[in-house]
C-alpha positions in Angstrom: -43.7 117.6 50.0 -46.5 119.1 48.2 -46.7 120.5 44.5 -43.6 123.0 43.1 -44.1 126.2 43.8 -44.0 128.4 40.8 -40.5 129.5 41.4 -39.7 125.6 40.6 -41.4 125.7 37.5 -39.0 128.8 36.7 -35.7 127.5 37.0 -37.0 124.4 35.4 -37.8 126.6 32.0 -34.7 128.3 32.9 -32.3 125.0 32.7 -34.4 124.2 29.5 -33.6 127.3 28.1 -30.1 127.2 28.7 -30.0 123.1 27.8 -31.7 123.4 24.3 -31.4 127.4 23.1 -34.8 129.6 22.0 -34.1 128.7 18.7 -34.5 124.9 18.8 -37.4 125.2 21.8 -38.7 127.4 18.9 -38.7 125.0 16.3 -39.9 122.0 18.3 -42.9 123.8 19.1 -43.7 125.1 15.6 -42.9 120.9 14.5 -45.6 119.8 17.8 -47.9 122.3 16.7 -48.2 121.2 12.9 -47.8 117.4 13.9 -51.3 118.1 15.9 -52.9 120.0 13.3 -52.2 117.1 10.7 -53.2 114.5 13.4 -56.5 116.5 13.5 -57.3 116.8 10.0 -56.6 112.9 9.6 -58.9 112.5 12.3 -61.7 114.4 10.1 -60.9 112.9 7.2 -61.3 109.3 8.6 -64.4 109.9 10.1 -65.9 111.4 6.5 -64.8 108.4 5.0 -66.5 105.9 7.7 -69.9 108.4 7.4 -69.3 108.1 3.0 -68.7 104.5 3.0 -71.8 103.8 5.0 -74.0 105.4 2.7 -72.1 103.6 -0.1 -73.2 100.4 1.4 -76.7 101.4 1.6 -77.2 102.3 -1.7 -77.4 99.2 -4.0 -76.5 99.3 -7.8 -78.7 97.4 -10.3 -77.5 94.4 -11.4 -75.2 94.1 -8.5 -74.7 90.7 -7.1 -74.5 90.5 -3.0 -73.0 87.7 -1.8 -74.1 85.7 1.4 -73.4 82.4 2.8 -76.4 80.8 3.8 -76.4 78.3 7.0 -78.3 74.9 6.9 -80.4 73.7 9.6 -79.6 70.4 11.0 -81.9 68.0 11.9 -84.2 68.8 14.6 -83.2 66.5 17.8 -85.8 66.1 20.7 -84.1 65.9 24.2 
């Protein structure tokens, strides 16, 4: 009951073969290949535009407004 043997792993590929055809497994790897490259480029991309926008918040323009809401202190109560 331990792991499959590599002749396992051969007959699994082998039933694959037959099941889908060279042509398909062909194409479903060149679609899973470009699906990961996109996925990585997006991933790059995303992270430039969190590093830009943080430096876009540093920088302030003149005569730019900033809002804030400012809290009130209450009363002081003595216990």
């Amino acid at each position: 009951m331990g792991s499959f043997s590599i002749w396992h792993w051969l007959i699994v590929l082998l039933v694959i073969i037959l099941i889908f055809g060279t042509a398909k497994l062909k194409n479903m790897g060149k679609d899973m290949g470009g699906a990961i490259k996109g996925f990585k480029e997006g991933m790059k991309d995303g992270a430039d535009d969190v590093t830009a926008s943080k430096v876009d918040d540093r920088r302030q323009v003149p005569g730019q407004t900033i809002d804030v809401q400012a809290k009130e202190k209450g009363p002081a109560s003595s216990v």
